[in-house]
VMD Tcl script that draws the C-alpha trace (Angstrom):
set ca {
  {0.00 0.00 0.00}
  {1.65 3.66 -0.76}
  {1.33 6.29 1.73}
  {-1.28 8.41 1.76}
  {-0.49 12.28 0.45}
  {1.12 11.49 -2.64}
  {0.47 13.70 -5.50}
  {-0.80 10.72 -7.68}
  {-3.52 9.76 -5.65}
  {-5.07 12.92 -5.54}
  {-8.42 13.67 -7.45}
  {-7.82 15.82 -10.54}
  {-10.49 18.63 -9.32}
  {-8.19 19.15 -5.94}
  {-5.21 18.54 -7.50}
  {-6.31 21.86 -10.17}
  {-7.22 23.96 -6.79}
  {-4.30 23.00 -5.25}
  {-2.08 24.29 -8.06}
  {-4.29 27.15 -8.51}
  {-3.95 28.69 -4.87}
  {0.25 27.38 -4.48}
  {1.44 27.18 -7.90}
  {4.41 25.31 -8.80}
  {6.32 24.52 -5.36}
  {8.57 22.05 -6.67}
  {11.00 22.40 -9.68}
  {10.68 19.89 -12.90}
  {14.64 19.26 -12.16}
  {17.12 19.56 -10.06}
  {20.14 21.90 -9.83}
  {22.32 19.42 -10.19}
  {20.27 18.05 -13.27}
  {20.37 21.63 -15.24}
  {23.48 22.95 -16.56}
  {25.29 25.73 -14.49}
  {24.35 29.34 -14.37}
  {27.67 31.29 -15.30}
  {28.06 33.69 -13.16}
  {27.11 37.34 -13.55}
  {30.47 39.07 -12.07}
  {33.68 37.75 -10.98}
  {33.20 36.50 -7.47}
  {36.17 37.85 -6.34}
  {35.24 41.77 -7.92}
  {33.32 42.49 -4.67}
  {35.92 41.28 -2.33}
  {38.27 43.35 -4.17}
  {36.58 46.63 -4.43}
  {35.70 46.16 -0.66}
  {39.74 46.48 0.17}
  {40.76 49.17 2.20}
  {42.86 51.90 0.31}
  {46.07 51.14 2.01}
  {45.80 47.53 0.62}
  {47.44 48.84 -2.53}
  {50.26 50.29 -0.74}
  {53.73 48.69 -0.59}
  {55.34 48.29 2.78}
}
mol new
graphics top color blue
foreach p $ca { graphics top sphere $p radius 0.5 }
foreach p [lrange $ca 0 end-1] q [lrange $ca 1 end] { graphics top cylinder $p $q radius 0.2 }
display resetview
């Protein structure tokens, strides 16, 4: 016997309401399962315009 609350064995009309009032809560895939996002910016540009201005400085 499954467990009761799985998505299958709901009835189509609640299943429709359902969706209707919470949308979508689960992705198709996986991030794993999609390709990777490149990134926007260089992760290290933030770190680097954060540096205080004697950083640059030689000792």
């Amino acid at each position: 016997m499954e467990p009761a609350g799985r998505p299958g064995e709901l009835p189509e009309e609640l299943r429709r309401r359902l969706d209707a009032v919470f949308g979508d809560v689960l992705p198709s895939t996986t991030s794993d399962e999609r390709e990777p996002e490149a990134p926007e910016r260089d992760p290290d540009a933030d770190l680097l315009a954060d540096r205080p201005p004697h950083h640059d400085r030689g000792a």
